[in-house]
Structure formats: structure tokens, C-alpha cells
ZAMARGU-4260 file (C-alpha; in steps of 0.2 Angstrom, whole numbers, plus 5000, padded with zeros to 4 digits):
<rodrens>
0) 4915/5027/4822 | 4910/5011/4819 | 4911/5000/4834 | 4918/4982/4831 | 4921/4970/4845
5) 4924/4973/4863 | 4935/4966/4874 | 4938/4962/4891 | 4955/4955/4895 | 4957/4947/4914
10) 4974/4950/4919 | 4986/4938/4925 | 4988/4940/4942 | 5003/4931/4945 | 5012/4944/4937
15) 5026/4953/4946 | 5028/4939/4960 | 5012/4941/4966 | 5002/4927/4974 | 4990/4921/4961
20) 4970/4923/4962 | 4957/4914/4951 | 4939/4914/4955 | 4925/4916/4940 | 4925/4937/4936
25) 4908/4937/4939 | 4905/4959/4935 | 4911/4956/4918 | 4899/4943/4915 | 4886/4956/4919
30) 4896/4968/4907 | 4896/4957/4893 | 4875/4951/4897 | 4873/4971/4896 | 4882/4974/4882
35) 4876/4959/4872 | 4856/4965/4875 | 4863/4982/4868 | 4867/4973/4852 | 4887/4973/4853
40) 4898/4959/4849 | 4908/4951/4864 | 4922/4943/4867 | 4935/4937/4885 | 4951/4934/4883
45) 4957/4928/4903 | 4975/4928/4903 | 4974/4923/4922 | 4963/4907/4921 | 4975/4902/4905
50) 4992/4909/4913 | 4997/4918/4899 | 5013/4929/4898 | 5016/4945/4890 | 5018/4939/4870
55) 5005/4925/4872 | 4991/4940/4878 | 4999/4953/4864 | 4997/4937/4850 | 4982/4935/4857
60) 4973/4952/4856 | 4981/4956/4840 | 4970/4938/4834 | 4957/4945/4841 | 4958/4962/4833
65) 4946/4971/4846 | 4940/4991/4843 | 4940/4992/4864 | 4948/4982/4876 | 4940/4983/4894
70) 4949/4977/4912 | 4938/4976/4926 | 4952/4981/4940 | 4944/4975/4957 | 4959/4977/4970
75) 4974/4991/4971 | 4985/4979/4975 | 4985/4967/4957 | 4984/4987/4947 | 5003/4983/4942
80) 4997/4969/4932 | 4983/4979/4926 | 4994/4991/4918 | 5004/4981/4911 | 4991/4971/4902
85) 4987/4989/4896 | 5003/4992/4888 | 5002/4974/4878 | 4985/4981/4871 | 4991/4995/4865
90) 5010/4985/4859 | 4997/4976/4850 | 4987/4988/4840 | 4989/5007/4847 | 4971/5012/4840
95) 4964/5000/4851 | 4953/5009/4864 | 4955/5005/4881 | 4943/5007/4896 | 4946/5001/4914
100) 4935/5000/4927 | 4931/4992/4945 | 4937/4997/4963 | 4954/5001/4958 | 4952/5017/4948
105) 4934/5020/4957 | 4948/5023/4974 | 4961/5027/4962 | 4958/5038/4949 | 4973/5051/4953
110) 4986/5035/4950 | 4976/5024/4937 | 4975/5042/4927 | 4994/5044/4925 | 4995/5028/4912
115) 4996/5036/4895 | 4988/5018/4887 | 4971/5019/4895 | 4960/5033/4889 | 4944/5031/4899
120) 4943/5028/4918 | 4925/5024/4925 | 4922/5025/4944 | 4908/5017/4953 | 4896/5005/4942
125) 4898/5002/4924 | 4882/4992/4920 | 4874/5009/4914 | 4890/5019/4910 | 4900/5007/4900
130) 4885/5006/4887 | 4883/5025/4887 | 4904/5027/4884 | 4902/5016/4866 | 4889/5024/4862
135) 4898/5042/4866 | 4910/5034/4855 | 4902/5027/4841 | 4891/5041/4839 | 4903/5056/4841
140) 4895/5062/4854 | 4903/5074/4871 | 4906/5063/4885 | 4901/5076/4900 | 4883/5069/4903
145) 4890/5053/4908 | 4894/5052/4928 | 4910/5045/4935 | 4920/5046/4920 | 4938/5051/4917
150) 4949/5053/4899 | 4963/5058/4893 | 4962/5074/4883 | 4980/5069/4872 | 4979/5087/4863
155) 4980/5095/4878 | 4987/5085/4887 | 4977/5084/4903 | 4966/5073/4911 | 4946/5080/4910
160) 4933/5072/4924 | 4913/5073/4924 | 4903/5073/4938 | 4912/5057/4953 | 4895/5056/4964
165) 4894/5038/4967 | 4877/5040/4977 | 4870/5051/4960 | 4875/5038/4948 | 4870/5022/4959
170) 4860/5007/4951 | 4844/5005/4959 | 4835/4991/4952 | 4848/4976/4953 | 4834/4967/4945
175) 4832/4977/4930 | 4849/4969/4924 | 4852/4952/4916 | 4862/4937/4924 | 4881/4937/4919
180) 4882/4931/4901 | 4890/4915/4903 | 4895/4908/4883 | 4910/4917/4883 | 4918/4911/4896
185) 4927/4893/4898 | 4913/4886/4912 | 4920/4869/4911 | 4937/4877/4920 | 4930/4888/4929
190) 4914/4878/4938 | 4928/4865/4941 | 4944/4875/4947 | 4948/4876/4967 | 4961/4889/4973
195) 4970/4880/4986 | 4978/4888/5003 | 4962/4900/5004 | 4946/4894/5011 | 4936/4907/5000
200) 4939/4898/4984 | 4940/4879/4990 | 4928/4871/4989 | 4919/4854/4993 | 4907/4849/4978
205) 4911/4853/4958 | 4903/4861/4948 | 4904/4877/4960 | 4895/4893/4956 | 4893/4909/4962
210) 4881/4924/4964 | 4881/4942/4971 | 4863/4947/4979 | 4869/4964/4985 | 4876/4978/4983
215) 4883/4992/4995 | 4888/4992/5016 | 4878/5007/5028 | 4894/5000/5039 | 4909/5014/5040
220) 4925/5004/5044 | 4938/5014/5045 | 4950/5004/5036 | 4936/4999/5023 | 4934/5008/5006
225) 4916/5002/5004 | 4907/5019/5005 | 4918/5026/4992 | 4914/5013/4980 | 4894/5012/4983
230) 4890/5025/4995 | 4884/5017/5012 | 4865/5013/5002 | 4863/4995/5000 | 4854/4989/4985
235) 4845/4971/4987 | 4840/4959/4971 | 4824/4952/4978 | 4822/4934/4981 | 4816/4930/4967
240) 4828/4936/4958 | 4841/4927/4966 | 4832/4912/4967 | 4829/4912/4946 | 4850/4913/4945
245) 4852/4896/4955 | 4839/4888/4944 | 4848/4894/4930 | 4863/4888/4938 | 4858/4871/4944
250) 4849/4867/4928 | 4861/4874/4916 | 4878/4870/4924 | 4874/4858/4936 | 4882/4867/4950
255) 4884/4856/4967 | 4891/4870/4975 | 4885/4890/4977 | 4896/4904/4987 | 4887/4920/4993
260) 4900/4934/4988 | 4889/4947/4996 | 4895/4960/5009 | 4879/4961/5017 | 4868/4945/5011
265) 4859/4945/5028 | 4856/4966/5030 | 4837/4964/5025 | 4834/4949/5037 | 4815/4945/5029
270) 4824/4945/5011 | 4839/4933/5016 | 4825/4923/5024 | 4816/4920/5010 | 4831/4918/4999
275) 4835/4902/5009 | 4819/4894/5012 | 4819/4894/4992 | 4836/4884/4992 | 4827/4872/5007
280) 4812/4869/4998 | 4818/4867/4981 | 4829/4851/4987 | 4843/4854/4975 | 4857/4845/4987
285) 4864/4862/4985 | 4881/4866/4996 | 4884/4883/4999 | 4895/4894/5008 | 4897/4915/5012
290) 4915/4922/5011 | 4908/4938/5023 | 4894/4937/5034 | 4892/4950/5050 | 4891/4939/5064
295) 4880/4953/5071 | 4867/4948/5058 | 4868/4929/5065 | 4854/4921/5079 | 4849/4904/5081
300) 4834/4905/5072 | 4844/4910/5055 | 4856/4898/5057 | 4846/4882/5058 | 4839/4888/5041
305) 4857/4891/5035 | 4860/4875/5039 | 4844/4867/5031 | 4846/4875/5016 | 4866/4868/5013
310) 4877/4880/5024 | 4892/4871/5028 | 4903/4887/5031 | 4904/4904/5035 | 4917/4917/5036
315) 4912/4931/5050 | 4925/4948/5051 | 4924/4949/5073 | 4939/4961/5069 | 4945/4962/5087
320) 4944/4954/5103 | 4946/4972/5113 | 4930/4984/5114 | 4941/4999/5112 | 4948/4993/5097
325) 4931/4989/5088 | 4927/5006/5095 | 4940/5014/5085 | 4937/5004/5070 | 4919/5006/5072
330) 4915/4991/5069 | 4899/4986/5077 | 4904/4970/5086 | 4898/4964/5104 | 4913/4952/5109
335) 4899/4943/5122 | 4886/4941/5109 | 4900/4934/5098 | 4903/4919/5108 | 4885/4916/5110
340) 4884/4917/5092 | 4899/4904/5089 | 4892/4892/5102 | 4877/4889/5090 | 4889/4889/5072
345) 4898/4873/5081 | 4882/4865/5089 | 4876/4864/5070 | 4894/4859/5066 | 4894/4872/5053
350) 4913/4877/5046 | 4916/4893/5055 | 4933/4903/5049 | 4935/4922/5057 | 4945/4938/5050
355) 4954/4949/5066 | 4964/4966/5063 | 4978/4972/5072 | 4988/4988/5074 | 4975/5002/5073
360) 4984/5017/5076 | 4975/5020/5096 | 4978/5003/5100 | 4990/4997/5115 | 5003/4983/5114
365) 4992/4973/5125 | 4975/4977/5117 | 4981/4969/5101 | 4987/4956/5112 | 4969/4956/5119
370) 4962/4949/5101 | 4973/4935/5101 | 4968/4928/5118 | 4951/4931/5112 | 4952/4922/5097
375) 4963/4906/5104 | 4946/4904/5115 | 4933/4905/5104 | 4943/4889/5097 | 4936/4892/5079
380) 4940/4880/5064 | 4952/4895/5058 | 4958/4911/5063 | 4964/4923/5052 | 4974/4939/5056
385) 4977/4954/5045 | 4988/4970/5047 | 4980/4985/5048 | 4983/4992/5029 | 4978/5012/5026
390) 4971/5009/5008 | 4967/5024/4995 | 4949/5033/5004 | 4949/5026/5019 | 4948/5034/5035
395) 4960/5026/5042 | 4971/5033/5028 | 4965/5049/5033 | 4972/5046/5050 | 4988/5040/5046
400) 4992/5053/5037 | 4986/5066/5048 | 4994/5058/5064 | 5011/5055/5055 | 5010/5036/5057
405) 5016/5031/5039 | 5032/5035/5032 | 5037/5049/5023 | 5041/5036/5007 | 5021/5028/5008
410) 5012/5030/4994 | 4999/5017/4986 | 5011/5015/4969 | 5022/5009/4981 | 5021/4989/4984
415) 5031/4987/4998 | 5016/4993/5008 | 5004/4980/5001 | 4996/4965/5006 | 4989/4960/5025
420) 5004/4953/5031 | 5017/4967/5030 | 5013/4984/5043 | 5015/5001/5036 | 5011/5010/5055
425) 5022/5016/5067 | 5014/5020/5081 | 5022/5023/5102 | 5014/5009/5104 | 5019/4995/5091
430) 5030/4996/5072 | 5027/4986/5058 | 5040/4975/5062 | 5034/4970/5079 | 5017/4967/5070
435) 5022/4956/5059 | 5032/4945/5070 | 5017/4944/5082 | 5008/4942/5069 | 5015/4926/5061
440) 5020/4917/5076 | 5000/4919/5084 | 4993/4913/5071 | 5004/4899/5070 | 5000/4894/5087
445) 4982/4898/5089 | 4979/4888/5074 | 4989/4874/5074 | 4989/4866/5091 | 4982/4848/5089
450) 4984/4836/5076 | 4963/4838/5075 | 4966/4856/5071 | 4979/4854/5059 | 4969/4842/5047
455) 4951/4850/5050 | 4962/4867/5044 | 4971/4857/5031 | 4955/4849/5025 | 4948/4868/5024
460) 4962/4875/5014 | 4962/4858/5000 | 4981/4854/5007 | 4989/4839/5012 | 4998/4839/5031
465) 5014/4839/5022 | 5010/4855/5013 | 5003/4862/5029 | 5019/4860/5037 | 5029/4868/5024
470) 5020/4883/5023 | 5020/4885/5041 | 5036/4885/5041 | 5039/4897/5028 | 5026/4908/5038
475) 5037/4908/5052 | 5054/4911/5044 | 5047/4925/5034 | 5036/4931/5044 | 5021/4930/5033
480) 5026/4941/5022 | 5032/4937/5002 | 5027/4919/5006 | 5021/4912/4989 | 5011/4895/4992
485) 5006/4891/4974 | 5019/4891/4960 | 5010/4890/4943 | 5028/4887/4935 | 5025/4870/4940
490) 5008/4869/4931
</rodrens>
């Protein structure tokens, strides 16, 4: 069959109460550069960044008139939106075909495969598999030779799977593929759009861009899915590379402001190195910012280059203030090195914001009590403190399950066991309740003790002091969980 256009459709991901995300879905960029080089036409219809609801996305796929509709799902928590956007396709024209990729089926499969409206799941990469799939598909040819794809055989009623190695069907030259394809896409909004009450997506100087230099972790976090999703091999663009994206950036857009989105942009030390005396020397009065850096990776040295070249914040995962608890989480963090480490980050005044997890199953009341101590005196521009969640291929799932730690109910199609701020673990030593309690009210204090903190934190987050104190309070009173800050009903 004749292939016509393709779609990919960005669901709205304030669906279904959920707290709404918006950041520039930079993968499908690279989908739509890929596909574009094959000779394919292209089109985005975002229903997040335009807050559609269900019969404005139906209307506006049924304008469109796709042959395949694509969703690049990249968290299991937002699938429920995913699947519903699914079911509009097909409302809207039940020949369309329909292909969803991303992290969500790639840890998922077994639940993304029950919905009858998507017939092909790809796990891992899609840069080379999603070409290889239209082509299948226009040229009526088997599907079995392309790795990490499921589809839905409807005559027999079963679901048929080839070959799920991610390490086998892994993209080894980053540089071999094109920068996202940026003419489809509403720059204008997204190079200009801030998502408030979250440091990753605030931001300082408009236009803002963004770019991904890395791929893959060689870390094994036991409540991190990473290795499923890319193995633990780590494929680097070169500095070059990276460097030719910027100027493209910079020249093109304009940009003011870059973030880093990597999980390792400072794994390969010499590369990153380079990568930054670039940004120095090219004197772009450039700001840029990392969402997830290892503090492990961090010396002086680096961090005066970070700084030269623009750095004005960094977000670092320290985890745990307890050695045991790191232990457990294998996490490979020296608490002493830490504080050395933050000492320099505040001498070169440089934003520092820090992830912590509590309530691994192992841990002791006063070992989670432990990381709290240690992060009120590191005295950090924010601290941010999540609940240990046993998502789909982790470890720590593994654990949980094994150990009995999880209710009989827990399953990840249900939601009441999502999102950072809400415990699922029942240990002797702590239930979720007692987690989230500790959870809302240390973070309250660690956080908020002077008036200095409170506006260096609101100043972080793009909120007044007003808004600050409300959403404390909400914080509190619900204990962080269900607490929506943003209402785009009020847009």
C-alpha cells in the first residue's frame, strides 16, 4: 500500500487530572528529520502545547487525514493519556495505522499490547526501526527481520513479537543521524514557553533550546529502568557534533538559553571538555543549564569551565544521605566528596538543585531520617525528595515483589501507585503513609526556612511568594500527593 502522510500526535498530558508537562519533544524531531531524508511527508499535530480535548484532536486528525499516526510515549505514568489519544485516531478514521513507541512500551510491552487501537509497538530506538516499519508496510513485506517490534495479528487474535534485544538493535553512530527537523513544529511557542513550579523547564533567557548529546547509563540504580531501555552502553555524539546543533540553534532560532537533557553528558570527561570550551570560545552569551548531572563526575577544575562557558544551574541525584542506603540503591555516591563537591558549586555561585530517595525496602526509620539531616546541611538552593516508586523493569520491582513489600492490588495499570509523592512500600520499618507525611513536611522545612530561601526558591520555580505560600500549604495538607499547581482551565 501506498503510504501517505505520517503523523505524530503529542498527547495532552493534562488529561485524566494529571499535572501538566510541556517541554519541546525533541525524539520526534529526530523521527520526523529521519523520515523526511527517507522521502516521506510529515506532519505534528501537539495536542499538549495546544490543550486540545478529545473532539478538537478527533477534528483535527480527521483534517489531516493521516495513513499512520505515531505517539512517542516517554513515561508510564502519562500511557492513560496515550491510550486515549489512540482511541480518538482510530474514532476518527479506523484504517488509520497506528505505531507507538518511547519508554513506555520499551518497559511496557505486556500492558501497552492489550490496547486493541494500536497495532505496532517498537521497543528501544526507532530512528532505524520506524523507517524499516513503513517500509514493511508499504512494500508488503513480513515484519520478523525488524528488531524490537510487536503487532497485533487481529486474525488470530494474538499478539506476535520479534527479536526485544535492545543491546543487538542499539544505534551506534549518534552522528550518522540528522538534528530534529524543526519546520513542523510551532518554534515560536515552544523556544518561548516556561513550565512553571519545576526548575527543569524554567528558565532564565527566551528563546530556550535544548539538545541531547548522549545516549545510555553503565550505572544500575535499582529503582532506575535505564538499562532496559539502552542497555548499560553509552553512545556519545562527538563535540563537534553537538557543537554544529548550537550553531544551528543560535543562528537559526536565536536561542539565549540551552538545557543539557542528557543522563550522562559528563561520562566521557575529554568529550564534555571539549563540548564546553566550544560554548566558551564561541562567545554566544549562551546560558545553559543540566536537569541530571552525577555529582560524582563534578571537580573544580570542570566546574570553572561550566561556569565560563554559561552554567548557571545544575541539578545532581546525591539520592541519600545514608552510606547503606546508596549501597542498596547502588548508587555510586561518596556523601564526603559530595560536600566538597557543593562547596565549589556555591563559591562560583552556580544554581545547585538536588534529587534524594527515600523508603528503599533495607532502609531503617532513622536512615531515611539520615538523608534529611544531610540534605538541611548541605543548605542547597533546593532539595527535592521523591518516594521510592518500583516502576515496570526495575530491580527494585524485582525486590518488592519478591519480598512481599507491595500490595496484593499493585500493578503499573494501576494509577494510584504513581507519581514520587505517594509510597506503594510496606516495609517493618516504614508504610507509605508514614513516608509521605515525612515526606511533605521535610521538605517543607529544609526548604523554606528564611525569607532568602524562600524567594531564591521561588525565583528558581518562576512563582511569586504568594503562590509559593499556597502551594506549601497545599503540600502540607495533602501531603504532597494529588497536589495540582497549574490549572490550564484558567488559560
Amino acid at each position: 500500500m501506498k503510504i501517505g502522510k505520517i503523523l505524530f500526535v503529542i498527547p495532552n498530558s493534562s488529561w485524566f487530572g494529571k499535572r501538566y508537562w510541556q517541554s519541546f519533544p525533541y525524539t520526534v524531531g529526530l523521527l520526523c528529520a529521519v523520515m523526511a531524508e527517507k522521502g516521506y511527508e510529515m506532519d505534528v499535530l501537539d495536542a499538549n502545547l495546544l490543550n486540545l480535548d478529545e473532539n478538537a484532536l478527533e477534528k483535527a486528525i480527521a483534517d489531516i487525514a493521516p495513513s499512520v499516526v505515531g505517539i512517542s510515549a516517554m513515561t508510564v505514568e502519562y500511557r492513560k493519556c496515550v491510550h486515549k489519544s489512540f482511541e480518538i485516531v482510530k474514532k476518527a478514521d479506523s484504517n488509520i495505522i497506528t505505531v507507538v513507541g518511547g519508554v513506555y512500551p520499551t518497559l511496557s510491552a505486556e500492558i501497552a499490547s492489550k490496547d486493541k487501537n494500536i497495532d505496532f509497538l517498537m521497543i528501544g530506538e526507532g530512528e532505524i526501526r520506524f523507517p524499516q516499519l513503513i517500509a514493511a508496510i508499504e512494500n508488503n513485506t513480513p515484519f520478523d527481520k525488524i528488531g524490537g517490534l510487536l503487532w497485533q495479528d487481529k486474525e488470530n487474535n494474538k499478539i506476535i513479537a520479534t527479536d526485544q534485544d535492545t543491546v543487538k538493535n542499539r544505534i551506534n553512530d549518534l552522528n550518522g543521524l540528522p538534528f530534529p527537523d524543526y519546520s513542523l513544529f510551532d518554534m515560536e511557542k515552544y523556544l518561548h514557553f516556561g513550565e512553571r513550579y519545576t526548575q527543569n523547564f524554567q528558565f532564565r533567557k527566551f528563546p530556550v533550546g535544548q539538545v541531547i548529546t548522549s545516549r545510555g547509563c553503565p550505572y544500575k540504580c535499582v529503582f532506575c529502568a535505564s538499562n532496559n531501555i539502552y542497555s548499560n552502553i553509552v553512545t556519545f555524539r562527538s563535540p563537534e557534533n553537538v557543537l554544529a546543533e548550537i550553531d544551528m540553534l543560535v543562528k537559526k532560532f536565536g536561542i539565549k538559553e540551552l538545557v543539557i537533557i542528557d543522563d550522562n553528558f559528563l561520562l566521557k570527561r575529554s568529550r564534555a571538555v571539549k563540548i564546553l570550551e566550544g560554548l566558551a570560545e564561541r562567545d554566544y552569551d549562551l546560558l545553559w543549564k543540566s536537569n541530571n548531572l552525577a555529582i560524582f563526575h563534578l571537580d573544580e577544575e570542570l566546574l570553572e569551565l561550566m561556569k565560563k562557558s554559561g552554567c548557571y544551574q545544575i541539578t545532581v541525584s546525591i539520592e541519600s544521605g545514608h552510606p547503606n542506603t546508596l549501597k542498596r540503591m547502588k548508587k555510586p555516591v561518596d556523601l564526603d566528596q559530595a560536600r566538597e563537591i557543593v562547596k565549589i558549586i556555591k563559591k562560583l555561585d552556580i544554581e545547585l538543585i538536588s534529587n534524594y530517595v527515600i523508603g528503599l525496602p533495607g532502609d531503617t526509620f532513622d536512615e531515611i531520617l539520615e538523608t534529611f539531616r544531610y540534605a538541611e546541611n548541605l543548605n542547597i538552593d533546593y532539595s527535592l525528595f521523591s518516594i521510592a516508586t518500583p516502576l515496570p523493569a526495575t530491580e527494585l520491582f524485582d525486590i518488592c515483589k519478591k519480598q512481599n513489600y507491595i500490595a496484593s492490588d499493585f500493578g503499573f495499570e494501576n494509577f494510584d501507585y504513581y507519581g514520587f509523592g505517594r509510597g506503594a512500600i510496606t516495609t517493618d520499618e516504614f508504610t507509605p503513609f508514614e513516608l509521605q507525611v515525612l515526606r511533605a513536611f521535610e521538605w517543607d522545612r529544609i526548604n523554606f526556612k528564611t525569607k532568602a530561601k524562600k524567594e531564591k526558591i521561588a525565583k528558581i520555580l518562576g512563582i511569586t511568594m504568594d503562590e509559593l505560600e499556597k502551594w506549601r500549604k497545599e503540600t502540607r495538607r495533602k501531603v504532597g500527593v494529588d497536589v495540582r499547581v497549574y490549572d490550564r482551565t484558567a488559560e
